[in-house]
DSSP file (Angstrom, degrees, kcal/mol; ACC not computed):
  #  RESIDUE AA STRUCTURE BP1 BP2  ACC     N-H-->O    O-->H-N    N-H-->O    O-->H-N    TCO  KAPPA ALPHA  PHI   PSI    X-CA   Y-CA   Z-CA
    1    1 A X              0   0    0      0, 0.0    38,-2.3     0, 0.0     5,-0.0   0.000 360.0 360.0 360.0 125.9    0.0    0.0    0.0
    2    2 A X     >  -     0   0    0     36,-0.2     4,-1.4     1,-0.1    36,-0.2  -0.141 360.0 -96.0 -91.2-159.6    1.5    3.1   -0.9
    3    3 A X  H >> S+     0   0    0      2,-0.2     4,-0.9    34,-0.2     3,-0.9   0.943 117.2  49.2 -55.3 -68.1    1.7    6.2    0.9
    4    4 A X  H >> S+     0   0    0      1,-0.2     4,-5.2     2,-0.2     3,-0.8   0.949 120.3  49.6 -34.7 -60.2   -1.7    8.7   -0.7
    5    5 A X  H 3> S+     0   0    0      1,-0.3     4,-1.1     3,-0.2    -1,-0.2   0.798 107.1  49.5 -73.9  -7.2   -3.8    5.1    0.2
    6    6 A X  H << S+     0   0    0     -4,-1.4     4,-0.3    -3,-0.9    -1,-0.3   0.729 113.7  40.7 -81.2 -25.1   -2.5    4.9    3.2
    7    7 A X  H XX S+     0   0    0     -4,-0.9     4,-0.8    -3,-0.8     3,-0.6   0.831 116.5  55.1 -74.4 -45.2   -3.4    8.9    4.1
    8    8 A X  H >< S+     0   0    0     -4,-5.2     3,-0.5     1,-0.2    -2,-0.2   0.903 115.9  41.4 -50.9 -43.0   -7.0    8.1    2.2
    9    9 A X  T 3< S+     0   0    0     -4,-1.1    -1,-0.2    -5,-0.3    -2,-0.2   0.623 124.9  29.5 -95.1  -5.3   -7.2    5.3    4.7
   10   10 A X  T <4 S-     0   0    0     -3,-0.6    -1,-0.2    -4,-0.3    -2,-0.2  -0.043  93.5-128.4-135.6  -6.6   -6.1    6.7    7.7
   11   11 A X    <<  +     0   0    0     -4,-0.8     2,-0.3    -3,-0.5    -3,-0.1   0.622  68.6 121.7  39.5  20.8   -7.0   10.4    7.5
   12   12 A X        -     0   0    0     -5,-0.2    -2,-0.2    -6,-0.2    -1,-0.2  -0.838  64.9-121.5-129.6 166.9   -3.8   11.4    8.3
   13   13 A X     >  -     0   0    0     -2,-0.3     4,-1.6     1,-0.1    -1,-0.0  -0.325  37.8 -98.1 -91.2 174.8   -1.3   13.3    6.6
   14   14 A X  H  >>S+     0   0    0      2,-0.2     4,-2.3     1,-0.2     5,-0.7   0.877 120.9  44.7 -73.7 -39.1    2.7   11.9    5.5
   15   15 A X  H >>5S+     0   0    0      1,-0.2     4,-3.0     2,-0.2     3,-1.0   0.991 110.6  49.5 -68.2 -45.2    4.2   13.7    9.0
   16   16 A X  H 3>5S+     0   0    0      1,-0.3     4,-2.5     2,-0.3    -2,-0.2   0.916 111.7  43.6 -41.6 -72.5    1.8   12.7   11.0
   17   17 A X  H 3X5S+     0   0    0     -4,-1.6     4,-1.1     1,-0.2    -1,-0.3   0.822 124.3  45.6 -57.7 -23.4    2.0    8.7    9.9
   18   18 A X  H <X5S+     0   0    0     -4,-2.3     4,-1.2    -3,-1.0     5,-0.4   0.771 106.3  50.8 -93.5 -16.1    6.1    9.4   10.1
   19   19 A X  H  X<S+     0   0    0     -4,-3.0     4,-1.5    -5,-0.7    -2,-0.2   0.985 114.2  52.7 -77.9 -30.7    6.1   11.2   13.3
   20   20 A X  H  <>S+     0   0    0     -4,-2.5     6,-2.2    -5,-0.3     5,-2.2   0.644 109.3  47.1 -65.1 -21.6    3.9    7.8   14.5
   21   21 A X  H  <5S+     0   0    0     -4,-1.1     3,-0.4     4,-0.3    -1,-0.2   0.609 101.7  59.9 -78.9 -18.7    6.3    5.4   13.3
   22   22 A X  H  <5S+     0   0    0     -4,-1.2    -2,-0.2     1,-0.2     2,-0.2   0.966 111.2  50.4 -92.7 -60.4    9.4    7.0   14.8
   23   23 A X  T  <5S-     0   0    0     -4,-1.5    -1,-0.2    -5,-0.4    -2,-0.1   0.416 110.4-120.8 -72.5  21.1    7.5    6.3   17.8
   24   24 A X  T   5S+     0   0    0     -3,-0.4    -3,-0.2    -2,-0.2    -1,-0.1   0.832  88.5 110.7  77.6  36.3    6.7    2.9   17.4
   25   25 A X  S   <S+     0   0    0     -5,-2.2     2,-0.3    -6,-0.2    -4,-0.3   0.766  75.6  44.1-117.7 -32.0    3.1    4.0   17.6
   26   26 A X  S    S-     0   0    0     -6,-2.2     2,-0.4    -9,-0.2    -1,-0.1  -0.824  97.6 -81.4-123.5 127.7    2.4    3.1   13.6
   27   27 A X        -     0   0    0     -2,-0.3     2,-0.2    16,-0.1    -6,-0.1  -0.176  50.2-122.4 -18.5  91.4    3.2    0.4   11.2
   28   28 A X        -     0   0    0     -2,-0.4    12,-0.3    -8,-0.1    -1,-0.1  -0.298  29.3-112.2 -66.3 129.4    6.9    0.8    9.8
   29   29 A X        -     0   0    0     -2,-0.2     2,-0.3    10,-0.1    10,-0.2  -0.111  21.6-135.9 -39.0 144.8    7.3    1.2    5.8
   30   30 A X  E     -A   38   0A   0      8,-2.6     2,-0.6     0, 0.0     8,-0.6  -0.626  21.4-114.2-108.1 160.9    8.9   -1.4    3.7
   31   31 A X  E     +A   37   0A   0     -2,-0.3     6,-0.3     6,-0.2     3,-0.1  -0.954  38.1 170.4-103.4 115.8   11.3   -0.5    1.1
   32   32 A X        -     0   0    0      4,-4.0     2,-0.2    -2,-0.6     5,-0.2   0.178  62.5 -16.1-115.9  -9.1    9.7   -1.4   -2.2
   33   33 A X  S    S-     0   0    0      3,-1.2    -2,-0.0     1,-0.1     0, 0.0  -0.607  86.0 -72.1-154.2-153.6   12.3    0.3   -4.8
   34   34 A X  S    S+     0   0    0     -2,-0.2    -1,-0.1    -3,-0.1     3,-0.1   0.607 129.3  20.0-106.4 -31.8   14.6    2.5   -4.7
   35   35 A X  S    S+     0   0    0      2,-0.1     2,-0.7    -3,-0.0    -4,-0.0  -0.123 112.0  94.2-108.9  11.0   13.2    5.6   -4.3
   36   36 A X        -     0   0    0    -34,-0.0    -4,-4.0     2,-0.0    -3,-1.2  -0.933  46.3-167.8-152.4 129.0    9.6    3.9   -2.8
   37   37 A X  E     -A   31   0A   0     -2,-0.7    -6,-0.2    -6,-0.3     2,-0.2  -0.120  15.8-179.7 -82.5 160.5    8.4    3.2    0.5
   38   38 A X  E     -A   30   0A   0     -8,-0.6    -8,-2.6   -36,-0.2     2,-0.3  -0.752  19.3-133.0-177.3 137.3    5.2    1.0    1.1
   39   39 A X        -     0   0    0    -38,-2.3     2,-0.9    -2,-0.2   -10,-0.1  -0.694  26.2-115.5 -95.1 150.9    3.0   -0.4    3.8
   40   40 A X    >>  -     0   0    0     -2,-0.3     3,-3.7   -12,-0.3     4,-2.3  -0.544  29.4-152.9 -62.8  96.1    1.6   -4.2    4.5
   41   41 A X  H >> S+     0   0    0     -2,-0.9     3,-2.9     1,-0.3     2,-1.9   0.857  99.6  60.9 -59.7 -58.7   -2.6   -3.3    4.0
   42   42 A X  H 34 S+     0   0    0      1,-0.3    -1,-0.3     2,-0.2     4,-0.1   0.225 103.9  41.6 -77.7  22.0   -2.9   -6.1    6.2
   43   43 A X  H <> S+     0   0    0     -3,-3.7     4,-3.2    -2,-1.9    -1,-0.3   0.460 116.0  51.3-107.9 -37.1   -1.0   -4.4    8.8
   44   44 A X  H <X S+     0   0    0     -3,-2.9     4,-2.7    -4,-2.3     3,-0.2   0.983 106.9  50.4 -56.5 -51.4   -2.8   -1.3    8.1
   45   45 A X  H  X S+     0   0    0     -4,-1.5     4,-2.1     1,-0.3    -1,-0.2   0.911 110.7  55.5 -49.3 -63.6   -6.0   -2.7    8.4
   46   46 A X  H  > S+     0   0    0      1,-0.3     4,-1.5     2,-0.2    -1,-0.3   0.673 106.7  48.0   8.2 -77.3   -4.8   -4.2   11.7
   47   47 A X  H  X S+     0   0    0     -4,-3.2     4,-2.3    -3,-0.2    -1,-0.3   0.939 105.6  51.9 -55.5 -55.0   -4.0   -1.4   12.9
   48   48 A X  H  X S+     0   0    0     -4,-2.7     4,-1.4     1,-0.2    -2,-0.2   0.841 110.1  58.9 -54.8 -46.5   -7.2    0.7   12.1
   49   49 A X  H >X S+     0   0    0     -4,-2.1     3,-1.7     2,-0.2     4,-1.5   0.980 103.7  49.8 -55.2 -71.3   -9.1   -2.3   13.9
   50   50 A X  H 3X S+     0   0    0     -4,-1.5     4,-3.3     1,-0.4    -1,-0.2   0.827 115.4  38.2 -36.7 -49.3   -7.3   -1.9   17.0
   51   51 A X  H 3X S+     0   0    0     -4,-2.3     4,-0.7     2,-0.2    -1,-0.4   0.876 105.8  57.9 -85.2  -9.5   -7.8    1.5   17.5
   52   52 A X  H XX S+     0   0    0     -3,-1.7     4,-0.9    -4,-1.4     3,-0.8   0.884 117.6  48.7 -84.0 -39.0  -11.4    1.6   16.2
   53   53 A X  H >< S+     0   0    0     -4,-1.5     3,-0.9     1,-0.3    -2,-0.2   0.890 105.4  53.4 -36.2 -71.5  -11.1   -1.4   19.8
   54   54 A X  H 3< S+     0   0    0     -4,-3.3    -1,-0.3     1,-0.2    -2,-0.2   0.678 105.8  54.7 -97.9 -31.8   -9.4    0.9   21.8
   55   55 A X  H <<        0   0    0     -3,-0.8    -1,-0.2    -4,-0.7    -2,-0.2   0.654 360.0 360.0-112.8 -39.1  -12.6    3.7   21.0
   56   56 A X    <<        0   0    0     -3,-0.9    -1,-0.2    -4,-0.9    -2,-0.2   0.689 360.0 360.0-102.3 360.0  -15.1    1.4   22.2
């Protein structure tokens, strides 16, 4: 998943999701290329579940 679906999926913006990985708080990015970054959706999702858990 790249970055844009990951902000579409997540409502948050690219600092935001990196200032949440440098604190261990977010999925880390995979190195997909050379210049390109990517997340696991079945990490994302994961995640999303959890906190959507944590809300209720």
């Amino acid at each position: 998943m790249r970055r844009d679906e990951v902000e579409r999926k997540t409502g948050f913006k690219r600092a935001h999701i990196y200032n949440l990985m440098k604190e261990g708080k977010f999925p880390q990015a995979k190195r997909i290329g050379l210049r390109a970054v990517g997340w696991d959706s079945l990490e994302i999702e994961q995640w999303i579940n959890e906190r959507l858990a944590q809300q209720a």
